[in-house]
Residue frames as a rotation matrix with the C-alpha (Angstrom) as fourth column:
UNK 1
0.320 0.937 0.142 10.30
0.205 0.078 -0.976 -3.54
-0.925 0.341 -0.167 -7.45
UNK 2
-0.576 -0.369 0.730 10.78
0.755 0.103 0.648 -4.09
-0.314 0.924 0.219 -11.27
UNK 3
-0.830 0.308 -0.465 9.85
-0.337 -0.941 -0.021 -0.49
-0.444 0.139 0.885 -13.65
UNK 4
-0.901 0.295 -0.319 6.50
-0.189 0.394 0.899 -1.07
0.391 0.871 -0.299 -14.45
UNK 5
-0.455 0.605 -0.654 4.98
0.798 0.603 0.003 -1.95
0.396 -0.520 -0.757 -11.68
UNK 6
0.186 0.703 0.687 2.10
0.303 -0.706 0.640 -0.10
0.935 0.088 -0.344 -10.25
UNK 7
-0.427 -0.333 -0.841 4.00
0.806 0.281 -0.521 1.23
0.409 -0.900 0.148 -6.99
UNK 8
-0.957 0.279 0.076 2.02
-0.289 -0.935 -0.204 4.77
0.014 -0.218 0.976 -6.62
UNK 9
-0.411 0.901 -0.142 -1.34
0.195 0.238 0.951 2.65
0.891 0.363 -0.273 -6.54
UNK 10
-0.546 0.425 -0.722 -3.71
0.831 0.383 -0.403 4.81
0.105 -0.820 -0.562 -4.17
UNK 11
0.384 0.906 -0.177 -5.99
0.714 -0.413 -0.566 7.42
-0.586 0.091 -0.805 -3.50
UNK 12
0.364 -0.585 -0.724 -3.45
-0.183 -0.808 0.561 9.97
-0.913 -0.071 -0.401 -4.94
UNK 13
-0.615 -0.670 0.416 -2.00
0.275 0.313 0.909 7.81
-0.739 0.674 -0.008 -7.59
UNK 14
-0.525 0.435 -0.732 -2.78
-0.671 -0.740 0.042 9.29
-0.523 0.513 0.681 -10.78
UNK 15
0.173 0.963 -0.207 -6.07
-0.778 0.004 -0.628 7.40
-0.604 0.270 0.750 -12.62
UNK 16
0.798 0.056 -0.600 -4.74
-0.526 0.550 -0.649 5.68
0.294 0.834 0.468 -15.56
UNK 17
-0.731 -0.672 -0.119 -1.98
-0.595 0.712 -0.372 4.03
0.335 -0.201 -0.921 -13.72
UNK 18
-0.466 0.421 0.779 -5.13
-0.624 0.468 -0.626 2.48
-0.628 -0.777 0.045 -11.26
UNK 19
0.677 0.644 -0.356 -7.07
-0.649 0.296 -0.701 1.62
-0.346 0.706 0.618 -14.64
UNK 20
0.395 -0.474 -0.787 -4.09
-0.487 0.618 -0.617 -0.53
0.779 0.627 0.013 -16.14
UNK 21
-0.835 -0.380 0.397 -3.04
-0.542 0.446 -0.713 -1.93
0.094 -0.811 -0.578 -12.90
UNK 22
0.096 0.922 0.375 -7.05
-0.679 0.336 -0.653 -3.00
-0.728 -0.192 0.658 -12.62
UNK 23
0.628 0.444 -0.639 -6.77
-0.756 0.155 -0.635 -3.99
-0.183 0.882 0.433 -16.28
UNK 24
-0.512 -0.788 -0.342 -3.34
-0.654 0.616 -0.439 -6.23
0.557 -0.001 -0.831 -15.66
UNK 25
-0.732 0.137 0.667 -5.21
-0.447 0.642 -0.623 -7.82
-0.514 -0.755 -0.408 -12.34
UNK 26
0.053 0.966 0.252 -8.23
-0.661 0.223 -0.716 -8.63
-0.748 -0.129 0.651 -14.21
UNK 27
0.623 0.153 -0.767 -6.50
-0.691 0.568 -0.447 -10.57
0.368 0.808 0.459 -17.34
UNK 28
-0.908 -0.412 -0.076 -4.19
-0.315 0.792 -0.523 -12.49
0.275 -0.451 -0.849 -14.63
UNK 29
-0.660 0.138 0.738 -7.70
-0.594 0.506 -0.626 -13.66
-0.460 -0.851 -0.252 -13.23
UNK 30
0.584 0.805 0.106 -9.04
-0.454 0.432 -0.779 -14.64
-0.673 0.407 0.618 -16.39
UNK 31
0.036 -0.501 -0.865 -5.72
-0.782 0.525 -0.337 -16.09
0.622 0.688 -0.373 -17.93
UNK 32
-0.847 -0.452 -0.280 -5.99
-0.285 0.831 -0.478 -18.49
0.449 -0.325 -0.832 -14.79
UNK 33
-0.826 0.321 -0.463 -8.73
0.134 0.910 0.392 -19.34
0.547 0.262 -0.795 -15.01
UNK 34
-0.930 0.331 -0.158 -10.69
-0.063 -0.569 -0.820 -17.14
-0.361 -0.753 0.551 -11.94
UNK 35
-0.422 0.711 -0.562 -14.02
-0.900 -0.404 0.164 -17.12
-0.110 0.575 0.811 -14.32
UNK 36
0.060 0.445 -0.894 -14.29
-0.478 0.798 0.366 -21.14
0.876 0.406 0.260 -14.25
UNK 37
-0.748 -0.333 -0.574 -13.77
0.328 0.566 -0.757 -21.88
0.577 -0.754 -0.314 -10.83
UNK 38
-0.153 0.954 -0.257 -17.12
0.441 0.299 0.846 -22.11
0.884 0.016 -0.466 -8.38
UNK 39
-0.986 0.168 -0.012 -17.99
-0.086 -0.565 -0.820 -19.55
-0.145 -0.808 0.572 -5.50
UNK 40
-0.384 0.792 -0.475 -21.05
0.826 0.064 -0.561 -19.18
-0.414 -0.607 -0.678 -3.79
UNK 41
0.618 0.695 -0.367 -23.89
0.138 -0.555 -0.820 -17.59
-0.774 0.456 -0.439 -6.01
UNK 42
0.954 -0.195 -0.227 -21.28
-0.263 -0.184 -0.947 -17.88
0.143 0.963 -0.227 -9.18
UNK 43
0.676 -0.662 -0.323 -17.91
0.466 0.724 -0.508 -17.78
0.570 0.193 0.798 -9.81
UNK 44
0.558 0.072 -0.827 -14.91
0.826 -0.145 0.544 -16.57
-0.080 -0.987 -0.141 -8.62
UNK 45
-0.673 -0.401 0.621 -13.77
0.671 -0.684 0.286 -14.04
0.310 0.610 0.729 -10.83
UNK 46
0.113 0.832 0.543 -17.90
0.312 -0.548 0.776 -12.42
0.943 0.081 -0.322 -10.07
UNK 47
0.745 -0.098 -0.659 -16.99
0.665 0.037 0.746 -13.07
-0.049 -0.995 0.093 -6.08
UNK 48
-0.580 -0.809 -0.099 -13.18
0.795 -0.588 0.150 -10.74
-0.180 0.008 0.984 -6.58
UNK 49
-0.687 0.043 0.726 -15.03
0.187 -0.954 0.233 -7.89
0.703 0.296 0.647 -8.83
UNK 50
0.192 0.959 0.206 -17.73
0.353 -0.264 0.898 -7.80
0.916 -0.099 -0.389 -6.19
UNK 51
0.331 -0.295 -0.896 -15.72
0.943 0.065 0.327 -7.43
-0.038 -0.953 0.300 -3.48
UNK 52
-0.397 -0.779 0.484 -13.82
0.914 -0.290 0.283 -5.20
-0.080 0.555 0.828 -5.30
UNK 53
-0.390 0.731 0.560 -16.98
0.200 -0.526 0.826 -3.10
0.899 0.434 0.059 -6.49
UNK 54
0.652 0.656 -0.381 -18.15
0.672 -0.266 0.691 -2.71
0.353 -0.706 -0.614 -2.37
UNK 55
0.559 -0.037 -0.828 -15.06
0.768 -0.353 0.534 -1.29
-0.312 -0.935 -0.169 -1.54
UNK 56
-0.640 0.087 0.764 -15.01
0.561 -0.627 0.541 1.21
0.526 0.774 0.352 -4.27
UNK 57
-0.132 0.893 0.430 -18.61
0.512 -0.310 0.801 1.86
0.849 0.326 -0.417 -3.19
UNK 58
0.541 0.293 -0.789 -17.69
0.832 -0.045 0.554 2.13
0.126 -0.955 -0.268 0.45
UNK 59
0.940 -0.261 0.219 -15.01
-0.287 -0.953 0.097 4.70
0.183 -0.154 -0.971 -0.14
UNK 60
0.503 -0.857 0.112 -11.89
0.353 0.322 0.879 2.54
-0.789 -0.402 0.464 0.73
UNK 61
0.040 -0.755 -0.654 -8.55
-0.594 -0.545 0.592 3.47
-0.804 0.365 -0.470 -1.24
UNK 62
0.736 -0.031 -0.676 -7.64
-0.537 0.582 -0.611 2.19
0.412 0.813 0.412 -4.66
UNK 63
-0.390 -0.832 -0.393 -4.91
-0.665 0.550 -0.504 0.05
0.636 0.065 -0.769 -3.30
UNK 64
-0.808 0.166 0.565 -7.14
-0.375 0.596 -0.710 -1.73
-0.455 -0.785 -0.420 -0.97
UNK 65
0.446 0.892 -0.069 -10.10
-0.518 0.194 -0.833 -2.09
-0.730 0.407 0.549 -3.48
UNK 66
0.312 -0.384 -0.869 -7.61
-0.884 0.218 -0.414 -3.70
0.349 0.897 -0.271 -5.84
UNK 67
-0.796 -0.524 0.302 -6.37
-0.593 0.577 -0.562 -5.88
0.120 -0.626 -0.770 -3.05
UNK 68
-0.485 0.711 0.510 -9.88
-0.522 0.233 -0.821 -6.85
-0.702 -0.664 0.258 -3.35
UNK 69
0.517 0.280 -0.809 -10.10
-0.855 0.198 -0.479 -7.70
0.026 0.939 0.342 -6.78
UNK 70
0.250 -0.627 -0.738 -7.35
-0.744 0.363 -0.561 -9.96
0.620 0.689 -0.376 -5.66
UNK 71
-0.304 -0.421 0.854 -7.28
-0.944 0.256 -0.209 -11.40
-0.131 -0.870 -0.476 -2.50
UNK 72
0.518 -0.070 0.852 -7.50
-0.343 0.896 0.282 -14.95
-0.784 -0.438 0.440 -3.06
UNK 73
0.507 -0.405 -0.761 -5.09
-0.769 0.185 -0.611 -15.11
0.388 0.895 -0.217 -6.17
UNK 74
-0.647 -0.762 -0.019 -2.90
-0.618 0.539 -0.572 -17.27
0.446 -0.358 -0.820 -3.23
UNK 75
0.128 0.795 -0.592 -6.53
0.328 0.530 0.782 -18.72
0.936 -0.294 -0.193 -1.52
UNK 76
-0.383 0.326 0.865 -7.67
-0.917 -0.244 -0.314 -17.80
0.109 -0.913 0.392 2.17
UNK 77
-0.969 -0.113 0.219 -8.20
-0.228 0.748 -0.623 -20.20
-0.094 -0.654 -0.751 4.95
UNK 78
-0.295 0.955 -0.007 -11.86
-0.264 -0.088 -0.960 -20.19
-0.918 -0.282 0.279 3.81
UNK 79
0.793 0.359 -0.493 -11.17
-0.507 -0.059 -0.860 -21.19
-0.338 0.931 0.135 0.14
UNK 80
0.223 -0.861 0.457 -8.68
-0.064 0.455 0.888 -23.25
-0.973 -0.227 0.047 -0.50
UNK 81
0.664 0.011 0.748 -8.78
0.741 0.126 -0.660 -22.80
-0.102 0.992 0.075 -4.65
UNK 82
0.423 -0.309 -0.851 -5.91
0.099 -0.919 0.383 -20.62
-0.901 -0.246 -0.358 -5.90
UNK 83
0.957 -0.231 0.175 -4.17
0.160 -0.083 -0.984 -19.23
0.242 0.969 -0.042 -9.11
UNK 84
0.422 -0.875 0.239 -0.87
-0.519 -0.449 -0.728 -18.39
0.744 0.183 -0.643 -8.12
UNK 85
0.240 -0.200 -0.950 1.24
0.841 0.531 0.101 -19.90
0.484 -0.824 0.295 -4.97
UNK 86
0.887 0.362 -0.285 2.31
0.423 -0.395 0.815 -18.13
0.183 -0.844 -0.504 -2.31
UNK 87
-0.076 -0.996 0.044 6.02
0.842 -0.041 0.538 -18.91
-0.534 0.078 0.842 -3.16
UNK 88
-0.007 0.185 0.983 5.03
0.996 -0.086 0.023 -16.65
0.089 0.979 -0.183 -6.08
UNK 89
0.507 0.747 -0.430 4.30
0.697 -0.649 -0.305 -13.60
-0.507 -0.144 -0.850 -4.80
UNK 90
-0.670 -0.317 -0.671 6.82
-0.041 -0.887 0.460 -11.48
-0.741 0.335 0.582 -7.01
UNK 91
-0.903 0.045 0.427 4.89
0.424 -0.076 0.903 -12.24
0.073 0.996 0.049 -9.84
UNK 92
0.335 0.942 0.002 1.75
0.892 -0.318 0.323 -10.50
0.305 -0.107 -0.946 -8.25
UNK 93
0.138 -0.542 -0.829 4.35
0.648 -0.584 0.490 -7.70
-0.749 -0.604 0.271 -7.00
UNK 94
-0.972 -0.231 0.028 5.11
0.121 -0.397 0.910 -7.00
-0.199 0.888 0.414 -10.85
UNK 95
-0.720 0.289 0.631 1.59
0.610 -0.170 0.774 -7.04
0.331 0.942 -0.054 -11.72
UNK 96
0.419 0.906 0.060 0.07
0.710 -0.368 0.601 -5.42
0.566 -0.209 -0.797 -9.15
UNK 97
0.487 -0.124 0.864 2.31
-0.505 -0.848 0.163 -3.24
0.713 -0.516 -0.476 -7.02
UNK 98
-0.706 -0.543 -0.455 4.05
0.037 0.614 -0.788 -4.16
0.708 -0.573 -0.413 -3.66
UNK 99
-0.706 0.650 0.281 1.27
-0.683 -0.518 -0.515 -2.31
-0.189 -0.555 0.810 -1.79
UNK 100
0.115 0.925 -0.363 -1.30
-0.979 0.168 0.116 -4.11
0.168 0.342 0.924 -3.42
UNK 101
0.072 -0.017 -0.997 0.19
-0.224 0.974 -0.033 -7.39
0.972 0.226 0.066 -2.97
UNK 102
-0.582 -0.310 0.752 0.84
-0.367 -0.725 -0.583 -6.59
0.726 -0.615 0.308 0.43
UNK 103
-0.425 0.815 0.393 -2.66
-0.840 -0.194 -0.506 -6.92
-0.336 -0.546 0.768 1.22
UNK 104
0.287 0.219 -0.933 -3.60
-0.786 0.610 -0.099 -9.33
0.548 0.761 0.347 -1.08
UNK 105
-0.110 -0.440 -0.891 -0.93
0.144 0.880 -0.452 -11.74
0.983 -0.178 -0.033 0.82
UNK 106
-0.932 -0.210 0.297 -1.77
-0.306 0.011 -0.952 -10.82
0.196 -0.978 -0.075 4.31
UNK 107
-0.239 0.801 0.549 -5.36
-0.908 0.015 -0.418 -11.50
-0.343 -0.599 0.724 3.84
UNK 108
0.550 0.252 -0.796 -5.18
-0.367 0.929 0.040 -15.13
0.750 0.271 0.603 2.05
UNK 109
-0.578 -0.612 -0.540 -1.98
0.167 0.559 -0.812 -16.04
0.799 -0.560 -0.222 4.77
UNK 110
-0.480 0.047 0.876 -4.00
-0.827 -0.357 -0.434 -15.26
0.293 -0.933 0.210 7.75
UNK 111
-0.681 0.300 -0.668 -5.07
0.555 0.807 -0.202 -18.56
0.479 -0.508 -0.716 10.12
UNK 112
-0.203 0.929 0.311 -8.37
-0.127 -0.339 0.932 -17.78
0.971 0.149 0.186 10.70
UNK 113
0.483 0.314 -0.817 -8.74
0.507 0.661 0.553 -19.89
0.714 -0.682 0.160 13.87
UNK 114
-0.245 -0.643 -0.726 -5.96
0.946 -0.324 -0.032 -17.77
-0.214 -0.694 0.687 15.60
UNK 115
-0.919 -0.131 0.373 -6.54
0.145 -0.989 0.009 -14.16
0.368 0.062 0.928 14.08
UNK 116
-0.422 0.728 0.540 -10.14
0.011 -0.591 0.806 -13.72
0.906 0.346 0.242 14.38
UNK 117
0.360 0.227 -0.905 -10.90
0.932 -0.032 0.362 -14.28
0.053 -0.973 -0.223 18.25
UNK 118
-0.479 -0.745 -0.465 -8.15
0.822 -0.566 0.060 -11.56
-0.308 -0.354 0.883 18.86
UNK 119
-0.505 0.412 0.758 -10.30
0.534 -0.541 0.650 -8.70
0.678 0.733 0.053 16.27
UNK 120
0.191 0.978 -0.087 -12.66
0.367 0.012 0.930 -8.56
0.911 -0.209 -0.356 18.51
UNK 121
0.373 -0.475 -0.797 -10.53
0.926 0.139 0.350 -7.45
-0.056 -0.869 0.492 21.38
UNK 122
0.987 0.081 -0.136 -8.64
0.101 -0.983 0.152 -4.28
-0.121 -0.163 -0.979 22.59
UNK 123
0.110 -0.985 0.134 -4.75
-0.413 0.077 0.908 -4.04
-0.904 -0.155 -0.398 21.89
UNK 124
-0.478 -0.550 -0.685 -2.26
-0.875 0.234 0.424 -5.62
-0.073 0.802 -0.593 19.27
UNK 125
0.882 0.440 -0.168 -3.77
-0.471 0.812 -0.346 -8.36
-0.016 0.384 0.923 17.09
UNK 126
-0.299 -0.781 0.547 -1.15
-0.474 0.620 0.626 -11.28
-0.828 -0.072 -0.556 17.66
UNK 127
0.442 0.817 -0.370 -1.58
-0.723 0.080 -0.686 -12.38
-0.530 0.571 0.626 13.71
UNK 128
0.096 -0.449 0.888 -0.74
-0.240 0.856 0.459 -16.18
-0.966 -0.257 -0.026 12.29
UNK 129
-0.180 -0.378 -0.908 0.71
-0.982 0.124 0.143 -16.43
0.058 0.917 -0.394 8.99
UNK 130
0.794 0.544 0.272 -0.67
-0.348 0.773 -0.531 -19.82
-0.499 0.327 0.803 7.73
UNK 131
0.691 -0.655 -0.305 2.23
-0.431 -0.035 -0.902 -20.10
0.580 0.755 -0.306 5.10
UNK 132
0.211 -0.968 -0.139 4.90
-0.087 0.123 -0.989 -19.49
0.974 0.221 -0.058 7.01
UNK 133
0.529 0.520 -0.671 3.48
0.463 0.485 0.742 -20.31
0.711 -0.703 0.016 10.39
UNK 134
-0.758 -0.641 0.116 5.18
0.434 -0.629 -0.645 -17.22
0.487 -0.439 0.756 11.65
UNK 135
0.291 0.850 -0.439 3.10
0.950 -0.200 0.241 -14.92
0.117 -0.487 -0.865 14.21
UNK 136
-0.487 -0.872 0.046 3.15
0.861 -0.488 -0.141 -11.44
0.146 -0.029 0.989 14.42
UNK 137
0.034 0.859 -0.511 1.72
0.597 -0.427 -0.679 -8.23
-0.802 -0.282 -0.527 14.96
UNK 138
0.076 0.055 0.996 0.47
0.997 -0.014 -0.075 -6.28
0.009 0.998 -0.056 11.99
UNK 139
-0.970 0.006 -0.242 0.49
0.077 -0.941 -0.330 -2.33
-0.230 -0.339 0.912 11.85
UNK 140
-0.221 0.873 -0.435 -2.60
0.075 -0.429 -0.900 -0.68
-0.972 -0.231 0.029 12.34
UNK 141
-0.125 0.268 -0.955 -2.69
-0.869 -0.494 -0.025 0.64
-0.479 0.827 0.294 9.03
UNK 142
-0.719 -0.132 -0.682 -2.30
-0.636 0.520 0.570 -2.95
0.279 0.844 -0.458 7.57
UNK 143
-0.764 0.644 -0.041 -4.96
0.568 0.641 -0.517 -4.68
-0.307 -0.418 -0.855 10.14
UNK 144
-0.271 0.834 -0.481 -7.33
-0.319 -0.549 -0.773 -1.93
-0.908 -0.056 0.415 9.40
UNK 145
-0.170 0.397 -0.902 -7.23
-0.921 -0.390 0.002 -2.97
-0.351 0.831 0.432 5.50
UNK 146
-0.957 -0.119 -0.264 -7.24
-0.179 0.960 0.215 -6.40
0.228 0.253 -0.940 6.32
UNK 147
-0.623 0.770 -0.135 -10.59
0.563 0.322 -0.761 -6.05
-0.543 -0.550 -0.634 7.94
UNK 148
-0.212 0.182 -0.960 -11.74
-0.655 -0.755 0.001 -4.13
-0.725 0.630 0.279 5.48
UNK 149
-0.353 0.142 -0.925 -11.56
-0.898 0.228 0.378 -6.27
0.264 0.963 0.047 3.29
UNK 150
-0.980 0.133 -0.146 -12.66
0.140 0.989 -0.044 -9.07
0.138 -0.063 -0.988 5.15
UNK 151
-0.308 0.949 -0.070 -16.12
0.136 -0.029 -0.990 -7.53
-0.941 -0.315 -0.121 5.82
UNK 152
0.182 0.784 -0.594 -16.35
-0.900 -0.110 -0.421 -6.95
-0.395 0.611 0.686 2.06
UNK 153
-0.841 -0.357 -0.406 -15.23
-0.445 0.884 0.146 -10.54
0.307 0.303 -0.902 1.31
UNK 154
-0.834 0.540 -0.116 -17.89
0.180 0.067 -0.981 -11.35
-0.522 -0.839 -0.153 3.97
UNK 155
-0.189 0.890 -0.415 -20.86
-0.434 -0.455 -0.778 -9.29
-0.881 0.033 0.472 2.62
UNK 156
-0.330 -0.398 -0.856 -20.04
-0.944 0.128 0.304 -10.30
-0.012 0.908 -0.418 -0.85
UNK 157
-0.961 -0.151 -0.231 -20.72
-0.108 0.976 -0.188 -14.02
0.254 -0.156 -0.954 0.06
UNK 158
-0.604 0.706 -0.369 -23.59
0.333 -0.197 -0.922 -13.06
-0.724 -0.680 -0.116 2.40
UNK 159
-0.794 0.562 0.233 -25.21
0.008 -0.373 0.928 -10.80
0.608 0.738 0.292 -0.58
UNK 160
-0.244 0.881 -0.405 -27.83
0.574 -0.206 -0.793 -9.73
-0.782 -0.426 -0.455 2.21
UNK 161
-0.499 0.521 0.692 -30.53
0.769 -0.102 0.631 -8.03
0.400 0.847 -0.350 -0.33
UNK 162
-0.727 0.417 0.546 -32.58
-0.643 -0.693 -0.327 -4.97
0.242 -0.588 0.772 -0.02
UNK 163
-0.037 0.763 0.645 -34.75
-0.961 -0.204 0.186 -6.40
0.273 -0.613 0.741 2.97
UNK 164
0.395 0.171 -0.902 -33.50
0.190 0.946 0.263 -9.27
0.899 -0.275 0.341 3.24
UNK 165
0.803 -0.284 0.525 -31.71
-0.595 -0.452 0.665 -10.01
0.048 -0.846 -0.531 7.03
UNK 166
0.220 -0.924 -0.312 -28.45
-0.622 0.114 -0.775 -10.96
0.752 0.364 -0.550 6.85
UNK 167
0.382 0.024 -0.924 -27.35
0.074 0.996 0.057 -14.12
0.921 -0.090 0.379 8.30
UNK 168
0.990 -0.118 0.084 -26.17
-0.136 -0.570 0.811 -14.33
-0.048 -0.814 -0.580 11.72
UNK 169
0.261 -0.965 -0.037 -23.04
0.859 0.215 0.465 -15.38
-0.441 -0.153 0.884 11.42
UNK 170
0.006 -0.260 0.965 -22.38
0.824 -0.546 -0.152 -12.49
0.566 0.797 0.211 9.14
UNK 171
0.497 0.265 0.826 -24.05
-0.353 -0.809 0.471 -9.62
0.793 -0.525 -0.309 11.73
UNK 172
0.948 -0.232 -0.217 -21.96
0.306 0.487 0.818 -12.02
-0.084 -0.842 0.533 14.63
UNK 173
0.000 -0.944 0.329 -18.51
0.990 -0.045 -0.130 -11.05
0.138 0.326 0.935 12.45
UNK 174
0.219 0.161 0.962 -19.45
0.468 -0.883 0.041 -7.71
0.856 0.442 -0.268 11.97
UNK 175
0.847 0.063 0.528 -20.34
-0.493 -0.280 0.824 -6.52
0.200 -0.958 -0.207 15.50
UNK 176
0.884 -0.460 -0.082 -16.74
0.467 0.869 0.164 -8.55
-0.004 -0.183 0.983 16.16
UNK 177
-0.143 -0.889 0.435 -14.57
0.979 -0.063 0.193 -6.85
-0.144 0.454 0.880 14.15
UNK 178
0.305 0.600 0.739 -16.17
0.903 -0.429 -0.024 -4.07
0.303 0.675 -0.673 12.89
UNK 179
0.783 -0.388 -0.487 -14.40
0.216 -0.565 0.796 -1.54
-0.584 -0.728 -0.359 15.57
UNK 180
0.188 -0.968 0.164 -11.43
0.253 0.209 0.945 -1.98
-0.949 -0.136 0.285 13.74
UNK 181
0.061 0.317 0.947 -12.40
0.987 0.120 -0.104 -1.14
-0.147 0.941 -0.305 10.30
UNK 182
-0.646 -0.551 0.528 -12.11
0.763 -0.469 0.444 1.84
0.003 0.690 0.724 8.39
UNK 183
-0.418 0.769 -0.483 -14.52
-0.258 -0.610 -0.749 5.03
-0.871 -0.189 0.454 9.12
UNK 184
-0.414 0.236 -0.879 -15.43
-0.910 -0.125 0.395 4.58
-0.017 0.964 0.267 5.36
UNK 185
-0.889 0.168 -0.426 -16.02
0.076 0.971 0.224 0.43
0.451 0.167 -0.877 5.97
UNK 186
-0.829 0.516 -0.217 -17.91
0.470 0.432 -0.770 0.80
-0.304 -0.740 -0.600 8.77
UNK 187
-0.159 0.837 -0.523 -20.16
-0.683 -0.476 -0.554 3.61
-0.712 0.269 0.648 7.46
UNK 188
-0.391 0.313 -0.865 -20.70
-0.802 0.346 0.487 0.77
0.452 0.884 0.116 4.02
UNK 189
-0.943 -0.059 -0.327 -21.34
0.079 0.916 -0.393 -1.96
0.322 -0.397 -0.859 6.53
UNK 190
-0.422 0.888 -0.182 -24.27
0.259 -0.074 -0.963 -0.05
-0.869 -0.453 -0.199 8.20
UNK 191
-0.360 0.338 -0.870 -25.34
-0.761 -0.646 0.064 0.82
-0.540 0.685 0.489 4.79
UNK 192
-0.507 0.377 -0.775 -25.44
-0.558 0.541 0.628 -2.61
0.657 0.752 -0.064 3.68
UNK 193
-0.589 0.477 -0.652 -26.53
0.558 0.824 0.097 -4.47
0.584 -0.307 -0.752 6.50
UNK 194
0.370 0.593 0.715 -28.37
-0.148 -0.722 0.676 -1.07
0.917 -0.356 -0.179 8.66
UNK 195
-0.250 -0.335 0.908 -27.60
-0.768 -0.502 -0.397 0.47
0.589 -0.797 -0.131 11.94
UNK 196
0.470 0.254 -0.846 -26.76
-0.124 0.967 0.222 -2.39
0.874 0.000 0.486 14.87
């Protein structure tokens, strides 16, 4: 990792490193463009900080709420726009961290079709790297912040309102995965979508 880079980014790391690490991720998604490029209900620059901005709200770490500001800088099997390749990833390593990128590249490389049956299950998540069409199993600690962040990627999209009811497919993922998530996710999940 080159000096500079934001490798202490997490609950611990000290404030004003997270704030210029935030402030680096947020002019890479508006020097490429992240602000002109269409998502559901807006763009996708509004779709990152919102993700971002649930799992803040939910409690999740700053290195996984940044990972959220960022996770499709490479695109996800559900989005296929992207700013950066995949080859690329030191240059998201320098501006975000290794930690952050980490995440960042484990949730855009995952093959949906193969990981997400498995979530829902007991035991090791056998997980398919899209990219590099490698399989593997993730550590706990990284599957937990991948699902994390896929339920706020998820809600985010979903944007269930107060009273509104929240699509099924959305409350079908949840109740899926949701086991696996973070004590902090799962308590924001029943907060946004209520007790299920």
């Amino acid at each position: 990792m080159s000096p500079g880079t934001a490798a202490n980014v997490g609950t611990s790391g000290p404030t004003a490193d997270i704030d210029l690490t935030r402030r680096r991720i947020v002019g890479f998604l508006c020097d490429r463009g992240a602000q002109a490029i269409p998502h559901p209900h807006g763009t996708l620059f509004e779709h990152l900080v919102g993700t971002e901005q649930l799992l803040r709200a939910w409690g999740c770490s700053d290195t996984v709420a940044l990972g959220g500001l960022a996770h499709a800088v490479y695109g996800t099997d559900g989005f296929a726009p992207h700013l950066l390749e995949w080859s690329e990833r030191h240059e998201l390593v320098e501006l975000a961290g290794a930690d952050v990128e980490a995440i960042v590249y484990l949730y855009a490389s995952c093959d949906r079709g193969a990981t997400y049956p498995q979530l829902g299950k007991d035991g090791p998540v056998a997980f398919r790297d899209r990219f590099s069409d490698r399989t593997f199993e993730p550590s706990p600690a990284a599957l937990q912040d991948f699902v994390d962040l896929t339920l706020a990627n998820e809600i985010e999209i979903a944007a269930p309102g107060s009273g509104d009811q929240a699509p099924l497919w959305l409350v079908e993922l949840v109740e899926q995965i949701q086991s696996r998530a973070s004590a902090a996710a799962g308590l924001g999940v029943r907060t946004v979508l209520g007790p299920g």
